[in-house]
C-alpha positions in Angstrom: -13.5 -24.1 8.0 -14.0 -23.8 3.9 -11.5 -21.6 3.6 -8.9 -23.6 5.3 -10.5 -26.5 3.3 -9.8 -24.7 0.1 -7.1 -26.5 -2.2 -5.2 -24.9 -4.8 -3.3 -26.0 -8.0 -1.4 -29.3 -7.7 -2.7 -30.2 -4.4 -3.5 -33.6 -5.7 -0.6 -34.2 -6.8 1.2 -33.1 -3.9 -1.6 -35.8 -1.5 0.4 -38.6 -4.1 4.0 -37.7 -3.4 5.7 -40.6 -1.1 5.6 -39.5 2.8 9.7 -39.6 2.5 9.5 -36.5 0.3 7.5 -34.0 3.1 9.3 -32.3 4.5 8.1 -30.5 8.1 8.2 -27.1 9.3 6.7 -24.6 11.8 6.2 -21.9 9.0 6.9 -21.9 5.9 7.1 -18.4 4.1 6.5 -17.8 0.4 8.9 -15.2 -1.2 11.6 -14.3 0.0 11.9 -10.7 -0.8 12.1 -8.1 2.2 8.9 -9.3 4.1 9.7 -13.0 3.8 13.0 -12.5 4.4 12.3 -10.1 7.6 9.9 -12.6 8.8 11.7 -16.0 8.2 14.9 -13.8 10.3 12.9 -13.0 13.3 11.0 -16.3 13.6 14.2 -18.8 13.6 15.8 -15.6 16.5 12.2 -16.9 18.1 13.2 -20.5 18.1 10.9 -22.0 15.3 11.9 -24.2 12.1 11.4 -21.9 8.9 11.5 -22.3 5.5 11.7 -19.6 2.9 10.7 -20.2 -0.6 11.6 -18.2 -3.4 11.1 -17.7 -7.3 13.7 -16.1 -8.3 17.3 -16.6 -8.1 19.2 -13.8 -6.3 20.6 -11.5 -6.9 17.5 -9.9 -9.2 16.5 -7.1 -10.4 13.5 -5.0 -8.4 12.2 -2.1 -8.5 11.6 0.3 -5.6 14.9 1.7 -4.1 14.1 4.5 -1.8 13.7 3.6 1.9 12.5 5.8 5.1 13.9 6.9 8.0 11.6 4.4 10.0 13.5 1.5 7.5 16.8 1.9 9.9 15.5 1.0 13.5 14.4 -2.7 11.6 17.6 -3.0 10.3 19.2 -2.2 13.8 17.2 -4.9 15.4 17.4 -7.5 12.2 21.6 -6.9 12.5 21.9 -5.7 8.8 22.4 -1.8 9.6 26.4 -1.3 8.6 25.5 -3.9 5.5 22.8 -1.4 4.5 25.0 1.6 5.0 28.1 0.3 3.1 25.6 -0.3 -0.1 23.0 2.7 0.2 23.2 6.4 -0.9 22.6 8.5 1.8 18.5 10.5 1.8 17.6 13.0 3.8 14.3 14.3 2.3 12.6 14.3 -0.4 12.1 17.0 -3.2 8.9 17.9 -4.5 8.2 20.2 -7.9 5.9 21.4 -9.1 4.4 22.1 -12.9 1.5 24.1 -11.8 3.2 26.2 -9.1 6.7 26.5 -10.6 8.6 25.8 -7.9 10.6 23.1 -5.8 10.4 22.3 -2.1 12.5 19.7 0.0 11.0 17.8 2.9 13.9 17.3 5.4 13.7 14.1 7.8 15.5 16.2 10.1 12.8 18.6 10.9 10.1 16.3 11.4 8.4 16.0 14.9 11.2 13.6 15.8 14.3 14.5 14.8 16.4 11.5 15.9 16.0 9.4 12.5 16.8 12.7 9.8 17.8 10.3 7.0 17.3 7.1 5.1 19.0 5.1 2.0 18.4 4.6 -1.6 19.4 1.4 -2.4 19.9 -1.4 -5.4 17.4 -4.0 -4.4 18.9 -6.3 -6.2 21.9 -6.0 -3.4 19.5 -5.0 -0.6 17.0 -7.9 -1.0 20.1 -10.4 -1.4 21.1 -8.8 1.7 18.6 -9.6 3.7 17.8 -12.9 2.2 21.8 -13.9 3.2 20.6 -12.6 6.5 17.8 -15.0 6.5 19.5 -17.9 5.9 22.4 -17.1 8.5 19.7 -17.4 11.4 19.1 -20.9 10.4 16.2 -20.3 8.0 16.2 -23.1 5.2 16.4 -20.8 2.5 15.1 -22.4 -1.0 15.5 -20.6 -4.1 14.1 -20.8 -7.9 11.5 -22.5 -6.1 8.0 -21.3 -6.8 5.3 -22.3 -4.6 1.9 -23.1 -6.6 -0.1 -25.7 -4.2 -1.7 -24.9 -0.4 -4.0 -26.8 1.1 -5.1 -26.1 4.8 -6.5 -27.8 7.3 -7.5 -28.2 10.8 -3.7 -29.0 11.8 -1.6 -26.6 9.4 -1.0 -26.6 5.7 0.8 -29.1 2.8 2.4 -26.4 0.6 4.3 -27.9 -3.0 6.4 -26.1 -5.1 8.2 -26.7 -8.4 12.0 -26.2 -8.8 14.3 -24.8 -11.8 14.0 -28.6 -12.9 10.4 -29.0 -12.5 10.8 -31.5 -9.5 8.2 -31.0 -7.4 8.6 -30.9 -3.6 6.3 -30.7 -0.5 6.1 -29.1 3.0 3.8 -29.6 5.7 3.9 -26.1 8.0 1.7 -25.1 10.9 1.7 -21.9 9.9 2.1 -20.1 6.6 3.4 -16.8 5.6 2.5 -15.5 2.5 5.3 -12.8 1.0 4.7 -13.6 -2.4 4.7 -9.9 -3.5 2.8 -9.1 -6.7 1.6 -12.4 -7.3 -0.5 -12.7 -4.2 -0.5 -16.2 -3.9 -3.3 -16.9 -1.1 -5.2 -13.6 -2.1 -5.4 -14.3 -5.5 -6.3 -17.9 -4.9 -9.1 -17.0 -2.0 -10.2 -14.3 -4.4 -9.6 -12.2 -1.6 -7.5 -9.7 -4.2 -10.0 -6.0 -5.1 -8.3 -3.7 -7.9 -8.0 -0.3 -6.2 -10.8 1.5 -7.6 -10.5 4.5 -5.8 -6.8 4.8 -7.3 -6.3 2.7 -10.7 -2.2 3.5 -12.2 0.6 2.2 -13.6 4.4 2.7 -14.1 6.9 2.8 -16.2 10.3 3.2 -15.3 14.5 2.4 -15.9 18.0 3.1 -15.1 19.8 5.8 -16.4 23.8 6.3 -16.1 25.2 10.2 -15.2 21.7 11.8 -14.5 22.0 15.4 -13.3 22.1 15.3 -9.4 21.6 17.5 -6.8 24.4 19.5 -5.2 25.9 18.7 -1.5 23.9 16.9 0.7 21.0 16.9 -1.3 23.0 14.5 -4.2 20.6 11.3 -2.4 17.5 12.7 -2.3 14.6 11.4 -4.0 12.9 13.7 -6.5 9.1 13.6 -6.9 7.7 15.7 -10.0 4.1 16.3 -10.9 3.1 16.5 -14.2 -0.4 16.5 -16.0 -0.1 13.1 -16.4 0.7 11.7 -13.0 4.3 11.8 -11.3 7.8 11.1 -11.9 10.0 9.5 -9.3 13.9 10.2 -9.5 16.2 8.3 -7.3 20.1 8.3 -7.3 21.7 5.1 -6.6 25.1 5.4 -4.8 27.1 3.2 -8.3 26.2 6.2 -10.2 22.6 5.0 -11.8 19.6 6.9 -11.4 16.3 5.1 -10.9 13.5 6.9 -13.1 9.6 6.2 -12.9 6.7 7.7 -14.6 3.3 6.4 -12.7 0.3 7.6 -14.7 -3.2 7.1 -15.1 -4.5 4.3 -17.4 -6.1 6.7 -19.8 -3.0 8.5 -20.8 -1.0 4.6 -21.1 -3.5 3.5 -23.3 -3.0 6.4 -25.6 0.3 4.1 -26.9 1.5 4.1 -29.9 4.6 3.2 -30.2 6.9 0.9 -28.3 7.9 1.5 -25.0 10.9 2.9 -24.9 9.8 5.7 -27.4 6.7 6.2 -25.2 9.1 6.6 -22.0 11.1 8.9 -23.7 8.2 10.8 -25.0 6.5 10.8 -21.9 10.0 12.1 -20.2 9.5 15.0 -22.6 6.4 16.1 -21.4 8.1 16.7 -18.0 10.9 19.6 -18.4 12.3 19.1 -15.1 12.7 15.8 -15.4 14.2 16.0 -19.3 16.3 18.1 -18.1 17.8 16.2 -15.4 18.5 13.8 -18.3 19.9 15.2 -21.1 23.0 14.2 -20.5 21.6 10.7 -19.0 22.1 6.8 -21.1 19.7 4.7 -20.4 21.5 1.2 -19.0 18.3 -1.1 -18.8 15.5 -1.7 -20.8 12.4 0.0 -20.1 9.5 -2.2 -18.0 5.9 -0.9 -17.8 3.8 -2.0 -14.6 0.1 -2.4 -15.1 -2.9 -2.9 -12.2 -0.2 -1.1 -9.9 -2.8 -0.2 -7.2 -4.7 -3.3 -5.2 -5.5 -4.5 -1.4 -7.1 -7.9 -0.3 -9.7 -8.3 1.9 -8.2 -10.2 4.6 -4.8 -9.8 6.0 -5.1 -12.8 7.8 -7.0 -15.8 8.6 -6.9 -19.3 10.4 -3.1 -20.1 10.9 -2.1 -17.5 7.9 -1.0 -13.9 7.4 -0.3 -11.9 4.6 2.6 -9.7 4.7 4.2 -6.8 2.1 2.4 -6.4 -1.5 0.8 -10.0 -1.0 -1.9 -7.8 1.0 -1.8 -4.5 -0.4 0.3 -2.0 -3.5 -0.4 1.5 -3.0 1.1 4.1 -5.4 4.6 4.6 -4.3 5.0 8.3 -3.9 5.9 8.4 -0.5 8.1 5.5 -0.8 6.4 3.1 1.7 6.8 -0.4 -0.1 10.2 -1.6 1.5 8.9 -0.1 5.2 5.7 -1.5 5.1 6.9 -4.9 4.0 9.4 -5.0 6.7 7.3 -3.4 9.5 4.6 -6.1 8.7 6.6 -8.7 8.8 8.0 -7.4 12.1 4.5 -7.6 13.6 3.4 -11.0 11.6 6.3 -12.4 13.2 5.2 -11.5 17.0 1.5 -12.5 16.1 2.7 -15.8 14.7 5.1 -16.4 17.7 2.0 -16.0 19.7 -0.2 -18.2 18.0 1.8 -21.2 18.0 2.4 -20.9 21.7 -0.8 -20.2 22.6 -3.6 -21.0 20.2 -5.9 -20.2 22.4 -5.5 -16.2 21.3 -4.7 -16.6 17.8 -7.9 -15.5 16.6 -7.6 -11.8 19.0 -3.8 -11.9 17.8 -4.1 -12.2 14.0 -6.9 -9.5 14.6 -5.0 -6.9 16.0 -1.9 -7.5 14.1 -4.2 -6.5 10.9 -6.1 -4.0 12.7 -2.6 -2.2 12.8 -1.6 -2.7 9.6 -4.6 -1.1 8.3 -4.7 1.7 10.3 -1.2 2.4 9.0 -2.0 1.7 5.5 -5.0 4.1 6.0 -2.8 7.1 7.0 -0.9 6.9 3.8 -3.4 6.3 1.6 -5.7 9.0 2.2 -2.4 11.2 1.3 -2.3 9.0 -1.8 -5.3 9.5 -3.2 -5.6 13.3 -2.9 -2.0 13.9 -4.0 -2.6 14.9 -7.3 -5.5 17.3 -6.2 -4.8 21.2 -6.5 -5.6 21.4 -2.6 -3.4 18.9 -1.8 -0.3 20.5 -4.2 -0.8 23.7 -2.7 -0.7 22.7 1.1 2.8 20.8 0.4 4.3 23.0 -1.6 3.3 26.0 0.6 3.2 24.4 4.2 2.9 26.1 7.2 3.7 25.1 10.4 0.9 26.2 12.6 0.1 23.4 15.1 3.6 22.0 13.8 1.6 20.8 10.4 4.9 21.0 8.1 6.5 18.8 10.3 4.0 16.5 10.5 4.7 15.8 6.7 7.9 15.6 7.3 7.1 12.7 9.6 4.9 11.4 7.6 7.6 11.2 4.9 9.7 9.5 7.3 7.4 6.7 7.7 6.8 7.4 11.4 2.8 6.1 11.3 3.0 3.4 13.8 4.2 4.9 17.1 2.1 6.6 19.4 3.3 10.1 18.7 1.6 13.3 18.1 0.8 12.8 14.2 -2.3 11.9 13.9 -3.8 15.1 15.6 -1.8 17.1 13.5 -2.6 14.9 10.1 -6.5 16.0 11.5 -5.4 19.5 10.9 -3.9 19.4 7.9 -7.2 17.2 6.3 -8.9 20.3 7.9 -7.1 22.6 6.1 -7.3 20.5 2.2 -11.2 20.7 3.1 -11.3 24.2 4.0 -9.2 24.8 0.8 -10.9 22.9 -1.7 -14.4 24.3 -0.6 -12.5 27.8 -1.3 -11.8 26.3 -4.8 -15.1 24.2 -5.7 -14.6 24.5 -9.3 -11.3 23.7 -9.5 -11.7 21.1 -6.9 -14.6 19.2 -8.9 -12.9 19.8 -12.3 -10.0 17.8 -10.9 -12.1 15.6 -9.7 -13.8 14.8 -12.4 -10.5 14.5 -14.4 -9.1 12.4 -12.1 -12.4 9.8 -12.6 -11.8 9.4 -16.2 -8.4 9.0 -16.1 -8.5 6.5 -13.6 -11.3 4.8 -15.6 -9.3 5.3 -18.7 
């Protein structure tokens, strides 16, 4: 009961506003990026009054444009897939290369242990989350934009939420229910102090946009590159206008080494990457240059009395396998049945909310285990020379494709290939606790 007690910023204020200027709801969301937005969809399909708040004005600018195979049944069921098709570039795989082993190797959706979703879409979020936001509002979500949330108080009943529009008026809500998709800012984590930095995986970004980047031939023109270098990784995604998204996530003692402004550092950084310069030498950069700092973070609740968190307002993992849009969605896919649940029968919310984060993690623990290995020789050696014994390679592939959720084979064969990085980095012990111990003072800085 404290928690739901607790009372953030302006909640006085919002106690004094006249009872004509509440407004009611059954949930109210907070961001309406591609969680909120997912969630606000599927709720009003449900039946219930929602209301979507959002920041920003859309279309903006976000970063984050590769999405997985597993991206295209949501869209099927939120009625978006032919509005997604006629904006995205067609994937199907992902390339690795690497530095240490001079060589490339592409992951194809197709071969992975089911081969009935071989591709996904890179995508302009700015279009793609304005997408699904239109989407939103179509199903009869009250969709509120420039219109930042910054007061929650809870109770035994529901929750008073204010926010602040582009003109600083100040409105209210009352919700039973809340949905915090407030990305990066974390609203209810940051203000339960529920919000951990990621110790075991401490990075940032930098990245931009880059006009007539060198792109693979054929089919492969849409794939997304991924390139290891002593530093960290590189991301390299082609949008279908032309633009090619470009990332550098490193560790925090190479970003403090900065000397000069960003964009020099960028390009610098670039430099130290041949494969990557040389997929750009012919490139113009066509947006500035934004660095990303304490990228890495998970709270410690997903939920709680007649609340969920949904997307990066519970968790931001490194994005090398691409899992930000698909786990924001598939969340809010689950929050929304959970939620739907609770409010018809209160009885189970507590065994609902449970299992809905007891799923979540579960998922979030597959990937992350890749995650923090990934820059490990053990690791770099198993994908760029995988086998398929006990169908391991296309278990990757799978992997790659987002497929974590579903009762399918994978997680047997994930148990082999862990095997396998153990076996392997026992066989290298020096190498394996140099990198280690590299890795620790890097992520130190």
């Amino acid at each position: 009961m404290s928690e739901l007690l607790s009372t953030f910023a302006h909640a006085d204020a919002a106690a004094q506003l006249p009872q004509s200027a509440m407004q009611e709801c059954d949930v109210l969301v907070i961001g309406g990026g591609p969680a909120g937005s997912t969630a606000g969809a599927l709720l009003a399909e449900k039946g219930w009054r929602v209301v979507v708040l959002d920041k920003d004005k859309h279309p903006r600018f976000h970063i984050g444009e590769s999405l997985l195979p597993m991206n295209l049944p949501l869209f099927e069921r939120l009625g978006v897939a032919d509005q997604v098709a006629a904006i995205g570039m067609p994937k199907f795989g992902a390339e690795f290369v690497s530095d240490t082993h001079d060589k490339t190797l592409t992951y194809y959706f197709s071969e992975a242990l089911d081969k009935n979703f071989p591709y996904a879409y890179q995508v302009r979020r700015s279009e793609f989350d304005h997408l699904l936001l239109n989407n939103c509002a179509a199903k009869g979500v009250s969709v509120h934009e420039e219109m930042r949330a910054d007061g929650v108080v809870f109770d035994a009943e529901g929750a008073t939420v204010e926010a602040q529009d582009k003109n600083k008026r100040r409105h209210c809500w009352r919700a039973r229910f809340i949905v915090d998709a407030s990305g990066r800012d974390t609203l209810l984590a940051s203000r339960f102090d529920h919000k951990r930095r990621n110790k075991r995986h401490n990075s940032a970004a930098l990245y931009a946009h880059f006009q007539d980047a060198a792109r693979l031939p054929g089919k492969d023109a849409g794939n997304v590159s991924i390139f290891w270098f002593a530093h960290g990784w590189f991301w390299v995604i082609p949008l279908a206008d032309g633009a090619t998204s470009v990332g550098a996530v490193c560790w925090p003692a190479y970003l403090k080494s900065r000397k000069t402004d960003v964009e020099t550092f960028f390009r610098d950084t670039i430099a130290l990457c041949p494969a990557v310069a040389e997929r750009l030498q012919d490139a113009t950069l066509v947006s500035e240059v934004t660095g990303t700092g304490n990228y890495s973070y998970q709270a410690t609740r997903m939920s709680g009395e007649r609340y969920v968190l949904v997307g990066d307002a519970f968790a931001f993992i490194d994005p090398v396998f691409s899992t930000g849009v698909y786990l924001a969605m598939h969340s809010a896919f689950l929050a929304a049945d959970a939620i739907d649940d609770c409010l018809r029968n209160p009885e189970i919310a507590s065994r609902r909310l449970r299992a809905f984060e007891r799923t979540m993690r579960a998922g979030l623990k597959t990937f992350s285990w890749f995650i923090y290995r990934v820059t490990t020789p053990a690791v770099r050696d198993l994908f760029m020379a995988p086998a398929n014994v006990f169908r391991v390679r296309e278990a990757m592939q799978s992997l790659l494709a987002g497929d974590v959720f579903r009762r399918t084979s994978l997680p047997a064969r994930i148990r082999v290939f862990k095997t396998a990085y153990y076996l392997k980095s026992l066989a290298r012990l020096p190498q394996s606790l140099a990198a280690y111990r590299t890795r620790q003072r890097n992520i130190n800085g």
